[in-house]
N, CA, C and O atoms as a Tripos MOL2 file, in Angstrom:
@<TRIPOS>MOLECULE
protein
  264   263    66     0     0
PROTEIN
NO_CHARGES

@<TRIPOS>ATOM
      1 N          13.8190  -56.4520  -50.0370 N.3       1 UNK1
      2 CA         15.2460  -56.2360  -50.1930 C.3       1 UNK1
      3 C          15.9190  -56.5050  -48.8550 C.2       1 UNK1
      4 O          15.3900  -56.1760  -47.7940 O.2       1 UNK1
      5 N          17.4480  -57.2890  -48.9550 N.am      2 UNK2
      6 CA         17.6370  -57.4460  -47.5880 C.3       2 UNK2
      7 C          19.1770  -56.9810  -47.8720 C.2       2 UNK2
      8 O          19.6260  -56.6600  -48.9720 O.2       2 UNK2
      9 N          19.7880  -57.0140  -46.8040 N.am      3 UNK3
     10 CA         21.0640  -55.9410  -46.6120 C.3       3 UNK3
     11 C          21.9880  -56.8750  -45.6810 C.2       3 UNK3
     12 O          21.6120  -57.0780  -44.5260 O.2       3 UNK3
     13 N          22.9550  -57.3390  -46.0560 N.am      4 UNK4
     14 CA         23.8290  -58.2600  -45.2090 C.3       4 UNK4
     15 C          24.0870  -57.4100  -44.1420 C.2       4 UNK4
     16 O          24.1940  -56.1880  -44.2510 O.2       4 UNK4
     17 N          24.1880  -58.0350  -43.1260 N.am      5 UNK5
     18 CA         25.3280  -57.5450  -42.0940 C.3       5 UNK5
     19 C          26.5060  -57.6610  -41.9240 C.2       5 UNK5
     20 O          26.9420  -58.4860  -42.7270 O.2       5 UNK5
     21 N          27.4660  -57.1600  -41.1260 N.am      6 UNK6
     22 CA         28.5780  -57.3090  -41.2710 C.3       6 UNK6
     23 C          29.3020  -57.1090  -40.1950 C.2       6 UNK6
     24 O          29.3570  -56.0540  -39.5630 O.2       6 UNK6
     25 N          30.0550  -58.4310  -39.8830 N.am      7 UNK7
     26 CA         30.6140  -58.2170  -38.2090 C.3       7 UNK7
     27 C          31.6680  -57.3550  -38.2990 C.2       7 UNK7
     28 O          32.0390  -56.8640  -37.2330 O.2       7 UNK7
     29 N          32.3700  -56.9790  -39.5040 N.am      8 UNK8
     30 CA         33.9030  -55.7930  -39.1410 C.3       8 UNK8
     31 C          34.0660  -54.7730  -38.6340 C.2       8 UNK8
     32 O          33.7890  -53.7090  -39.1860 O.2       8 UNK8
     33 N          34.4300  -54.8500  -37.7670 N.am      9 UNK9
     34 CA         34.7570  -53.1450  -36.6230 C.3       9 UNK9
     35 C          35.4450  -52.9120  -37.3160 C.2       9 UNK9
     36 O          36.0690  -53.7160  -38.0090 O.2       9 UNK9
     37 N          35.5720  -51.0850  -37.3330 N.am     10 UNK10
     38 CA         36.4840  -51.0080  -37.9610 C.3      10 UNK10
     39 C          37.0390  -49.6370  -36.8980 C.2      10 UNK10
     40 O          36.2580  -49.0680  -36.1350 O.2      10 UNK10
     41 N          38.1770  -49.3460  -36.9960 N.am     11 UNK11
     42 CA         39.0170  -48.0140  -35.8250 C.3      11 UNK11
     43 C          38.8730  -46.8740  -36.5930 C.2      11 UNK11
     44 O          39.1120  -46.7120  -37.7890 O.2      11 UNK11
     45 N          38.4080  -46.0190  -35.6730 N.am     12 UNK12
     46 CA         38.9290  -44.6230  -36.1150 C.3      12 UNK12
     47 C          40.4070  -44.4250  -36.3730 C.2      12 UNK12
     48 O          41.3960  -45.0190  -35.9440 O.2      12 UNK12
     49 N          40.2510  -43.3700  -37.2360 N.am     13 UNK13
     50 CA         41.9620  -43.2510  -36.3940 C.3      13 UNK13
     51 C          42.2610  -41.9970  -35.4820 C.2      13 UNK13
     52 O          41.6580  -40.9260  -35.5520 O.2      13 UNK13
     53 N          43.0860  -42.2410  -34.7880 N.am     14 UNK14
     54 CA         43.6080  -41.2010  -34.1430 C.3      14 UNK14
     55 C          43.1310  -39.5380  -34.2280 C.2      14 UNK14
     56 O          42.9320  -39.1740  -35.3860 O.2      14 UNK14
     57 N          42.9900  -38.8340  -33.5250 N.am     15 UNK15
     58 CA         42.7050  -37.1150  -34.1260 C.3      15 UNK15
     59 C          41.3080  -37.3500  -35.2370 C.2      15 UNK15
     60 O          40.4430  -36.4750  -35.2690 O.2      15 UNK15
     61 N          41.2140  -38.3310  -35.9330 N.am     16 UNK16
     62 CA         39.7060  -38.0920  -36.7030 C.3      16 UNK16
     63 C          39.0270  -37.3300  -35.8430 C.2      16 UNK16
     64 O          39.2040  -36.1220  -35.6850 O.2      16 UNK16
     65 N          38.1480  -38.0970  -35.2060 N.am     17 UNK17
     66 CA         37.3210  -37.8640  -34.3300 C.3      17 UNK17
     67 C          37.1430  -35.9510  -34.3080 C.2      17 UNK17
     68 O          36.3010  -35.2130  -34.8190 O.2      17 UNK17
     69 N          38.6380  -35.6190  -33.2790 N.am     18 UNK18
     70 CA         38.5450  -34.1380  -33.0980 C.3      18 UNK18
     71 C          38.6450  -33.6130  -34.4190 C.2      18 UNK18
     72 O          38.3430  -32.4240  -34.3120 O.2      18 UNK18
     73 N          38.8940  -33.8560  -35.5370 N.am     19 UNK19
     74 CA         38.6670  -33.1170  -37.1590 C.3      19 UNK19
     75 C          37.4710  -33.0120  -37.2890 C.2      19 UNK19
     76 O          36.9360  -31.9880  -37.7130 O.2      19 UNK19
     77 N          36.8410  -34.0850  -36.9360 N.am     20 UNK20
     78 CA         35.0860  -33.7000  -37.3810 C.3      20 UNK20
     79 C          34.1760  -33.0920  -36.3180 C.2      20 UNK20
     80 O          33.2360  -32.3760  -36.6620 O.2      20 UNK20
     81 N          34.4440  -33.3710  -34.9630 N.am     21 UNK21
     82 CA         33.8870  -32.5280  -34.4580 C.3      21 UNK21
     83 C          34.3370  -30.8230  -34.4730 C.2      21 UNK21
     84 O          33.5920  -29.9390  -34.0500 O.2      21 UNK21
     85 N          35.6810  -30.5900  -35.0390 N.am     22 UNK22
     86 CA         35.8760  -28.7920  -34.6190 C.3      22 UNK22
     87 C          35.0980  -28.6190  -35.9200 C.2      22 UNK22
     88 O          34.3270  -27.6660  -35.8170 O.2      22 UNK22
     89 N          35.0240  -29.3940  -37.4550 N.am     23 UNK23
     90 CA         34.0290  -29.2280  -38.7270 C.3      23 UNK23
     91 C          32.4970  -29.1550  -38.5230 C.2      23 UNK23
     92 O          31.5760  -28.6110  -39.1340 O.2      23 UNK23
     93 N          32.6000  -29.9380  -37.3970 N.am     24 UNK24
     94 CA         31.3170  -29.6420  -36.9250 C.3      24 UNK24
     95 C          30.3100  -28.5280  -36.1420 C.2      24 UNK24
     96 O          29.1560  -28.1050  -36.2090 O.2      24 UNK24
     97 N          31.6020  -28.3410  -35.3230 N.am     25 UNK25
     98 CA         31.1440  -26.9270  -34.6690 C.3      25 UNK25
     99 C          31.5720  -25.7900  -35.1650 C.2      25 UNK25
    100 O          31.1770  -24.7100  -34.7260 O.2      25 UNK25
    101 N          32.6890  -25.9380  -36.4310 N.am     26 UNK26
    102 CA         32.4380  -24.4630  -37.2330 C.3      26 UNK26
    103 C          31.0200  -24.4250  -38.0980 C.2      26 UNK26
    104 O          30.4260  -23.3890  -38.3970 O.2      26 UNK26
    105 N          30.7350  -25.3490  -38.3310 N.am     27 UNK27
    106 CA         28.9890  -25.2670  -39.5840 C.3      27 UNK27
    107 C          28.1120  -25.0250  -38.5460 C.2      27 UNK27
    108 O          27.1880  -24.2620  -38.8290 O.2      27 UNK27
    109 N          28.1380  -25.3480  -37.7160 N.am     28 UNK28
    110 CA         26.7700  -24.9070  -36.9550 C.3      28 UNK28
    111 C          27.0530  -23.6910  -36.3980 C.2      28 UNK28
    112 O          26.0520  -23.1630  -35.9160 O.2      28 UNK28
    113 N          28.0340  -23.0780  -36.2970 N.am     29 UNK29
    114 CA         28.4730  -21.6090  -35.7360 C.3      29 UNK29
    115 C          28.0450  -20.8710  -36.9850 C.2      29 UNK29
    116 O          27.2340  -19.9700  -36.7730 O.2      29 UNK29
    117 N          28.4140  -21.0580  -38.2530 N.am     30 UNK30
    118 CA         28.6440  -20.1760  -39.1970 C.3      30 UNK30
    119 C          27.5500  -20.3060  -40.1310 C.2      30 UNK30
    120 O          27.3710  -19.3670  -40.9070 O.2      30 UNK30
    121 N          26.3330  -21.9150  -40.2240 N.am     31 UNK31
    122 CA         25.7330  -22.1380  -41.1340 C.3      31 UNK31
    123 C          25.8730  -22.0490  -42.6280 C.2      31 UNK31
    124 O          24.9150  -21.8680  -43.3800 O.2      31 UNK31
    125 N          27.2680  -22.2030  -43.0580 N.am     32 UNK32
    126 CA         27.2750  -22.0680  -44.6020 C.3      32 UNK32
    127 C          25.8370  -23.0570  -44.9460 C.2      32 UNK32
    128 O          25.2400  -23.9640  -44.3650 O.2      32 UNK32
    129 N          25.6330  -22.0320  -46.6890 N.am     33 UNK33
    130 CA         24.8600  -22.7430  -47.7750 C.3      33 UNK33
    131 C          25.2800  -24.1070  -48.1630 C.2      33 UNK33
    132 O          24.7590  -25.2210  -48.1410 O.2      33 UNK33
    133 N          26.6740  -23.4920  -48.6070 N.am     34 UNK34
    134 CA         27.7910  -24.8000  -49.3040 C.3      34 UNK34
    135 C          28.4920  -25.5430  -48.6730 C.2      34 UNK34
    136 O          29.6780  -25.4060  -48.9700 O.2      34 UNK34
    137 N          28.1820  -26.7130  -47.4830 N.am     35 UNK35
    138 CA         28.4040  -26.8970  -46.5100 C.3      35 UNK35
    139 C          29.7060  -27.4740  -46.9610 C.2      35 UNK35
    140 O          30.7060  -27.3270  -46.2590 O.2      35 UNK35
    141 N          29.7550  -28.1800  -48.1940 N.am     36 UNK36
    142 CA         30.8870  -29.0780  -48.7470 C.3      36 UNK36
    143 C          32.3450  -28.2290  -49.4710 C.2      36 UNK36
    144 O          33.5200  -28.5810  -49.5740 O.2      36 UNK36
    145 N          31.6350  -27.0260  -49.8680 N.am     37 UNK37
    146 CA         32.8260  -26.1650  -50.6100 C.3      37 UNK37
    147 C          33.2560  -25.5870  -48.7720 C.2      37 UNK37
    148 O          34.4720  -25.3930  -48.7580 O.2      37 UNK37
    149 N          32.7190  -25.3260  -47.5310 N.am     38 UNK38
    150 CA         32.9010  -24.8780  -46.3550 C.3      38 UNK38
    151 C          33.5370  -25.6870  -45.9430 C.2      38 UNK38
    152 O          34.5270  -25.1990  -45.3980 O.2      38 UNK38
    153 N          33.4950  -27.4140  -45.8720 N.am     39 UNK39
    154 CA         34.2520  -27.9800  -45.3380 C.3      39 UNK39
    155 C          35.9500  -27.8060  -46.0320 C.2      39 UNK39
    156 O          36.8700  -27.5180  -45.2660 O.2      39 UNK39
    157 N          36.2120  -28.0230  -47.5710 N.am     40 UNK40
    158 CA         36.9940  -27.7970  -48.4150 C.3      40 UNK40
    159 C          37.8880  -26.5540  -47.7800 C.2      40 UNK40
    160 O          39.1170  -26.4870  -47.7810 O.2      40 UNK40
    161 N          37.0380  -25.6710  -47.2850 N.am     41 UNK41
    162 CA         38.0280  -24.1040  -46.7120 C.3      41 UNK41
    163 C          38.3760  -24.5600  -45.7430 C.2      41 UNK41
    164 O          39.6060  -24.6010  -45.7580 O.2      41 UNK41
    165 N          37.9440  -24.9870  -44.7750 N.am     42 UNK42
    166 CA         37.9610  -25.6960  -43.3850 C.3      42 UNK42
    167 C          39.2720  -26.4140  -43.5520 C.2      42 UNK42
    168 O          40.2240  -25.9760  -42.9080 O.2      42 UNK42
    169 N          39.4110  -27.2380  -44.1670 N.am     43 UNK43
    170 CA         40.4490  -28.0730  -43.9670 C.3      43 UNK43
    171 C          41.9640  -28.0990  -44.9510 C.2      43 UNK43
    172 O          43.0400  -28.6810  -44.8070 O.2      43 UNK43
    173 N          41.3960  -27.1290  -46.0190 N.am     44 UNK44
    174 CA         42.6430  -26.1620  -46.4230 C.3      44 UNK44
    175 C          43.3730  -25.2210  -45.1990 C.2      44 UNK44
    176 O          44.5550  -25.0590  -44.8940 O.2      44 UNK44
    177 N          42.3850  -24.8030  -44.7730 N.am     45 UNK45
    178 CA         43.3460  -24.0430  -43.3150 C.3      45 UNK45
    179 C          43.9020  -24.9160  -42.3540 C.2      45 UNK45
    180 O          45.0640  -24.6650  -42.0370 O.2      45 UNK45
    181 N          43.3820  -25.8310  -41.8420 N.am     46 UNK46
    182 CA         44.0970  -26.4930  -41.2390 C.3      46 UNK46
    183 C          45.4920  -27.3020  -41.9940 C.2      46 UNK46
    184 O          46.4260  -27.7610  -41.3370 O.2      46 UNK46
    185 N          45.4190  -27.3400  -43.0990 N.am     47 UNK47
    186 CA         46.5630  -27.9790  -43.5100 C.3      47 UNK47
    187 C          47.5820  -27.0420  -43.4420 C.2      47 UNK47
    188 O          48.6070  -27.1740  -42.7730 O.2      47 UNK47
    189 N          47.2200  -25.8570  -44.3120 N.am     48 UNK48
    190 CA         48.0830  -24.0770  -44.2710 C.3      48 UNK48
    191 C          48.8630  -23.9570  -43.1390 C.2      48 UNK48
    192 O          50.0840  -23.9840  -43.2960 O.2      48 UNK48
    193 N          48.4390  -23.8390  -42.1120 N.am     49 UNK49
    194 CA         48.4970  -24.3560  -40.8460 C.3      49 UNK49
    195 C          49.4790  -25.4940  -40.3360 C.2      49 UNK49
    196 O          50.1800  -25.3680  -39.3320 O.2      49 UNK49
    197 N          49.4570  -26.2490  -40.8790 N.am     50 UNK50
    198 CA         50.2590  -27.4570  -40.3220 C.3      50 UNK50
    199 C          51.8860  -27.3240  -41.1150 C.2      50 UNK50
    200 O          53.0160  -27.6210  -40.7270 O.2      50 UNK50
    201 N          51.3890  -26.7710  -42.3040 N.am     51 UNK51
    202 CA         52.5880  -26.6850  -42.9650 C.3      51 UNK51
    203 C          53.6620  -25.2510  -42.7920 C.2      51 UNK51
    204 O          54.7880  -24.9890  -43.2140 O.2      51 UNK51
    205 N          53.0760  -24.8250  -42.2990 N.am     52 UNK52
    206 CA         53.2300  -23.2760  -42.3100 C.3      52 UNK52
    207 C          54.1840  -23.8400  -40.8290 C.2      52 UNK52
    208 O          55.0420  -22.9670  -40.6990 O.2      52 UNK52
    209 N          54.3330  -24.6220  -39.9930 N.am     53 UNK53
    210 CA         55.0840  -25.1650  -38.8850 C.3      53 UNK53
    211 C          53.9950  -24.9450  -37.4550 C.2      53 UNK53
    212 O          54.1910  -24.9470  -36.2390 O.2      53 UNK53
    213 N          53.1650  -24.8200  -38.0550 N.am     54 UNK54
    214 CA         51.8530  -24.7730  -36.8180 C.3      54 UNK54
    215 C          51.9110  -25.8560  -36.1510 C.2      54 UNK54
    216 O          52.8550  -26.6460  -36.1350 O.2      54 UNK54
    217 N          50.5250  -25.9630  -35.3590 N.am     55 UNK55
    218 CA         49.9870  -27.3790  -34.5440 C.3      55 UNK55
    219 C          49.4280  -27.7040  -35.7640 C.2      55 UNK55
    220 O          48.8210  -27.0940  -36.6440 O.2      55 UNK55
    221 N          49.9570  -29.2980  -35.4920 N.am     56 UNK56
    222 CA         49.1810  -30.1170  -36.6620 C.3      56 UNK56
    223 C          47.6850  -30.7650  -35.5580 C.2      56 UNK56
    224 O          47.5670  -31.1950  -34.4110 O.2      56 UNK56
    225 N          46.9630  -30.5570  -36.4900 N.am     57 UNK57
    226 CA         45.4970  -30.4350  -35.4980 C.3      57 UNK57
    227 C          44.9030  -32.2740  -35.5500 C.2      57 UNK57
    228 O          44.2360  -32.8990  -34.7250 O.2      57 UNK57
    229 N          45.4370  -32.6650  -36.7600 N.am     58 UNK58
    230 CA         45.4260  -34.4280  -35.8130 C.3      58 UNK58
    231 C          46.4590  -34.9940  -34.9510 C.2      58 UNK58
    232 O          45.9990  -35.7820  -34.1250 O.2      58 UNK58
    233 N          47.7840  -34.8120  -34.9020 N.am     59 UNK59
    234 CA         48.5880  -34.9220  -33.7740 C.3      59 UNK59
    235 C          48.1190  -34.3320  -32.5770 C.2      59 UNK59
    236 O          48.5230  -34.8870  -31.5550 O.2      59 UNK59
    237 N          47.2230  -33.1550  -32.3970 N.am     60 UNK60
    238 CA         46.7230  -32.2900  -31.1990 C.3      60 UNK60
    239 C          45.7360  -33.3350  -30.4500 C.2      60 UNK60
    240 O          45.7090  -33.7750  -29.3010 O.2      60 UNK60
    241 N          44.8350  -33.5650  -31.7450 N.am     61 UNK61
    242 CA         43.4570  -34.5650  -31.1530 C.3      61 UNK61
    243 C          43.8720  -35.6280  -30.8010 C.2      61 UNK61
    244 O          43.1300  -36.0800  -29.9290 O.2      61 UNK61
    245 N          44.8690  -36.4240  -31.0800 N.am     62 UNK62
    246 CA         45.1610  -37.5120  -30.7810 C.3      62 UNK62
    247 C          45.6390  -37.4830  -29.6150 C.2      62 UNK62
    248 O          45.6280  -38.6440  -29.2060 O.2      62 UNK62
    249 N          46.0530  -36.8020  -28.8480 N.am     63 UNK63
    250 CA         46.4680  -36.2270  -27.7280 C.3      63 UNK63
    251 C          45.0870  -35.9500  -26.5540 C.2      63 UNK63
    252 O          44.8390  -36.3050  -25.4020 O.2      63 UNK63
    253 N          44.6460  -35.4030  -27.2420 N.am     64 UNK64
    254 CA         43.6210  -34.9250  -26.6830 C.3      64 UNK64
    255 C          42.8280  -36.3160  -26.5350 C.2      64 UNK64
    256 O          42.4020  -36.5180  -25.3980 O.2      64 UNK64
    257 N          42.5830  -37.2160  -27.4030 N.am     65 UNK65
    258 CA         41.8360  -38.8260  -26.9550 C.3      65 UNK65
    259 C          42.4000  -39.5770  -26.3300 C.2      65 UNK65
    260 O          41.6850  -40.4620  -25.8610 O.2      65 UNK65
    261 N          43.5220  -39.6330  -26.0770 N.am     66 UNK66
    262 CA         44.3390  -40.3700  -25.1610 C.3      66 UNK66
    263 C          43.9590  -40.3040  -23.7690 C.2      66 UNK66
    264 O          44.6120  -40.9110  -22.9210 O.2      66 UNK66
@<TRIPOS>BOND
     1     1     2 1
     2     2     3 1
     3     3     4 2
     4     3     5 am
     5     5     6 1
     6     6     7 1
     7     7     8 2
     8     7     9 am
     9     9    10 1
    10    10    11 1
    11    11    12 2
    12    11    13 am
    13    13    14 1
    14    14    15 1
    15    15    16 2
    16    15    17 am
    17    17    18 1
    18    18    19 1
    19    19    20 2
    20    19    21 am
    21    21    22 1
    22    22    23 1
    23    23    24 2
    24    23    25 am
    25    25    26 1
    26    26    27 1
    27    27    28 2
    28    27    29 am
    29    29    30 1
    30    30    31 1
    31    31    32 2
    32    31    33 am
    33    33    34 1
    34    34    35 1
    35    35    36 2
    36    35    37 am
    37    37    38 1
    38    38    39 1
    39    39    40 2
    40    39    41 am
    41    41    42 1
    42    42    43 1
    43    43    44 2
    44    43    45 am
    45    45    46 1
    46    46    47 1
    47    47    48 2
    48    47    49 am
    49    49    50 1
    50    50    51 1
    51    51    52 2
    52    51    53 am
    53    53    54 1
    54    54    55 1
    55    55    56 2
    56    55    57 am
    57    57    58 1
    58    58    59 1
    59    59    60 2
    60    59    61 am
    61    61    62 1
    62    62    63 1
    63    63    64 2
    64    63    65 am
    65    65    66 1
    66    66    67 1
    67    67    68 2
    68    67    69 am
    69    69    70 1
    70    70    71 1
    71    71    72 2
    72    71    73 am
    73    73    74 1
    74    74    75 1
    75    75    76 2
    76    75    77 am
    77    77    78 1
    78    78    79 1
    79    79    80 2
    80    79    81 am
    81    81    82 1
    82    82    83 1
    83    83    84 2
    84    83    85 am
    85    85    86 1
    86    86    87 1
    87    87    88 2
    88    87    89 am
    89    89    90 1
    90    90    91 1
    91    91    92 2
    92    91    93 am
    93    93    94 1
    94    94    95 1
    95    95    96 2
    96    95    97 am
    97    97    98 1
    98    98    99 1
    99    99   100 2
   100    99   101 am
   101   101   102 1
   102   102   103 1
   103   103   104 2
   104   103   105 am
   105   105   106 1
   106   106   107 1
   107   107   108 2
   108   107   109 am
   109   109   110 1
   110   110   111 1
   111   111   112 2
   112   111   113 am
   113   113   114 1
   114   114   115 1
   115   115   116 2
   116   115   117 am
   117   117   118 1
   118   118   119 1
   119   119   120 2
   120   119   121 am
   121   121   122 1
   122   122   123 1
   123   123   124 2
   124   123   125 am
   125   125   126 1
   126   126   127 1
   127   127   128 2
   128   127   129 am
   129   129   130 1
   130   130   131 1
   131   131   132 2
   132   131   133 am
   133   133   134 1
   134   134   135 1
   135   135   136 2
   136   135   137 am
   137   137   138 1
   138   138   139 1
   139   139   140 2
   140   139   141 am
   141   141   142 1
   142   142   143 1
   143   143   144 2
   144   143   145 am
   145   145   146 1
   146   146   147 1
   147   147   148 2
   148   147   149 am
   149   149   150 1
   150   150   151 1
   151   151   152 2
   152   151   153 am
   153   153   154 1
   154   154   155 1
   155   155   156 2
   156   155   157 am
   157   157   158 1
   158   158   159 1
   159   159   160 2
   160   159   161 am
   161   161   162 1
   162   162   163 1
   163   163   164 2
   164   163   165 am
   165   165   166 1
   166   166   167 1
   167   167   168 2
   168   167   169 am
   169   169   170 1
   170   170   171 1
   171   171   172 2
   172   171   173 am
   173   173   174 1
   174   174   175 1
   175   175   176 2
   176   175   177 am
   177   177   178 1
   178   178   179 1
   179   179   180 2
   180   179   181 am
   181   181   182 1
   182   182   183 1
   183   183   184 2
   184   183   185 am
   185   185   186 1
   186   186   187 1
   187   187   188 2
   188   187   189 am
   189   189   190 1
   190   190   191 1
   191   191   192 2
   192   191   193 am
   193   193   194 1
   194   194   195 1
   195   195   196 2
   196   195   197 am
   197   197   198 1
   198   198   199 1
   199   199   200 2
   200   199   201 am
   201   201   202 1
   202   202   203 1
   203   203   204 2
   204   203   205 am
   205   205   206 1
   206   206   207 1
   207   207   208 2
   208   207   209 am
   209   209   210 1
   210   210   211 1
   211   211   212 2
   212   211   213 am
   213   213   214 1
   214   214   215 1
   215   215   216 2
   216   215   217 am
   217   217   218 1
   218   218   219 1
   219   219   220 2
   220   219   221 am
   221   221   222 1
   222   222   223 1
   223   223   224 2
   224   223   225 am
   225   225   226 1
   226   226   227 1
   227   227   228 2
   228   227   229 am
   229   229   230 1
   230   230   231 1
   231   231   232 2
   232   231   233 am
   233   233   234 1
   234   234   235 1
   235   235   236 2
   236   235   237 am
   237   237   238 1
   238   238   239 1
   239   239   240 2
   240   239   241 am
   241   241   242 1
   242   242   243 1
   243   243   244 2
   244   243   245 am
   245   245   246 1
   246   246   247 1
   247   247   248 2
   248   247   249 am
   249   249   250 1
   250   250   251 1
   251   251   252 2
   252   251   253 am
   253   253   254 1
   254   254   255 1
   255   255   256 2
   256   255   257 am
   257   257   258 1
   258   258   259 1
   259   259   260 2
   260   259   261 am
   261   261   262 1
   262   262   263 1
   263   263   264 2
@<TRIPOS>SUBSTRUCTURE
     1 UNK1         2 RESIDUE 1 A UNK
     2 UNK2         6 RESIDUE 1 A UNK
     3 UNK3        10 RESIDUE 1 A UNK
     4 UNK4        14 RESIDUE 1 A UNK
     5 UNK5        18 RESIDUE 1 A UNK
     6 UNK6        22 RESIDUE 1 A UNK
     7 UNK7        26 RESIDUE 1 A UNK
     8 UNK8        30 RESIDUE 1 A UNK
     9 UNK9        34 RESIDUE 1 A UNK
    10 UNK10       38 RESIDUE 1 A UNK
    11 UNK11       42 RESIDUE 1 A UNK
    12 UNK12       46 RESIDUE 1 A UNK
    13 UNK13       50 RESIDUE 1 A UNK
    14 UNK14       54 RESIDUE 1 A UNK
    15 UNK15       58 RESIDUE 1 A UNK
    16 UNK16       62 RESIDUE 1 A UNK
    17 UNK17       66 RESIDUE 1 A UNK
    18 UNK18       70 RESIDUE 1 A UNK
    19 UNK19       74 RESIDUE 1 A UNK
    20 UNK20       78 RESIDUE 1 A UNK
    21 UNK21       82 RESIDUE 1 A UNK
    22 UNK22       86 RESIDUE 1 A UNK
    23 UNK23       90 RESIDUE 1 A UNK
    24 UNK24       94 RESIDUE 1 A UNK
    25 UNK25       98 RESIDUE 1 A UNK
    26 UNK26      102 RESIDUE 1 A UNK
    27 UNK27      106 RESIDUE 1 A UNK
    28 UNK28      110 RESIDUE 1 A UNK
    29 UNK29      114 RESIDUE 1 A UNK
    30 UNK30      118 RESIDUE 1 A UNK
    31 UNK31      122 RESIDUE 1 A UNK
    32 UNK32      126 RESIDUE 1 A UNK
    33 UNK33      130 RESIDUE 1 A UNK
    34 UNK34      134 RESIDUE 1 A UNK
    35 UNK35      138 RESIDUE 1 A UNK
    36 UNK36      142 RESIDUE 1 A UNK
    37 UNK37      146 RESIDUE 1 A UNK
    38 UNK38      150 RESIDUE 1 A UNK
    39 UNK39      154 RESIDUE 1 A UNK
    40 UNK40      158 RESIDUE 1 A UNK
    41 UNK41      162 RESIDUE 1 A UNK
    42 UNK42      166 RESIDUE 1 A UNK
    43 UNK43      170 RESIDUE 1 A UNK
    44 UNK44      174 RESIDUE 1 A UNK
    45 UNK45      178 RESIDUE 1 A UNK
    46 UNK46      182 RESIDUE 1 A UNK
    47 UNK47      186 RESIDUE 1 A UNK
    48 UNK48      190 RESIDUE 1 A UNK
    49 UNK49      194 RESIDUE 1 A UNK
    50 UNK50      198 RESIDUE 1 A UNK
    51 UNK51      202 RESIDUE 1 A UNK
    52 UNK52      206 RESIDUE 1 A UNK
    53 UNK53      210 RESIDUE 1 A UNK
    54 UNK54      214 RESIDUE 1 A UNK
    55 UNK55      218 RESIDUE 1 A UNK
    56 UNK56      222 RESIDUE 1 A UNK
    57 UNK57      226 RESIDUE 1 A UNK
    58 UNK58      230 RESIDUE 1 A UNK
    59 UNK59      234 RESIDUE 1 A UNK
    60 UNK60      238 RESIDUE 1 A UNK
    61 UNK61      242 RESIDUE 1 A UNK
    62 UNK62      246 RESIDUE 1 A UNK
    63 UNK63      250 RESIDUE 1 A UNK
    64 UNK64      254 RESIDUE 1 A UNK
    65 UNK65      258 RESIDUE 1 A UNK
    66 UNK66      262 RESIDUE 1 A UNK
């Protein structure tokens, strides 16, 4: 079986990056079972959060990669 390659880079975007790493270091802090229903809470709060007139936490990271 062979598997093309593929020259397309492709960009993060902006603040990704810091979304998955703070997802990252809440699961390894907390070890949920349900790592996927954990991420789901995870990023319901951060939205709660954003809307609620908080820091919006990809405008933060994006900041923060700059």
């Amino acid at each position: 079986m062979s598997i093309a390659a593929s020259n397309t880079s492709m960009r993060v975007p902006a603040g990704f990056r810091n979304l998955l790493e703070g997802l990252a270091r809440e699961v390894l802090r907390k070890q949920p079972t349900d790592v996927v229903a954990f991420a789901a809470q995870h990023f319901q709060k951060l939205l709660e959060q954003r809307e609620a007139g908080g820091i919006d936490p990809v405008a933060w990271g994006a900041m923060l990669e700059d």
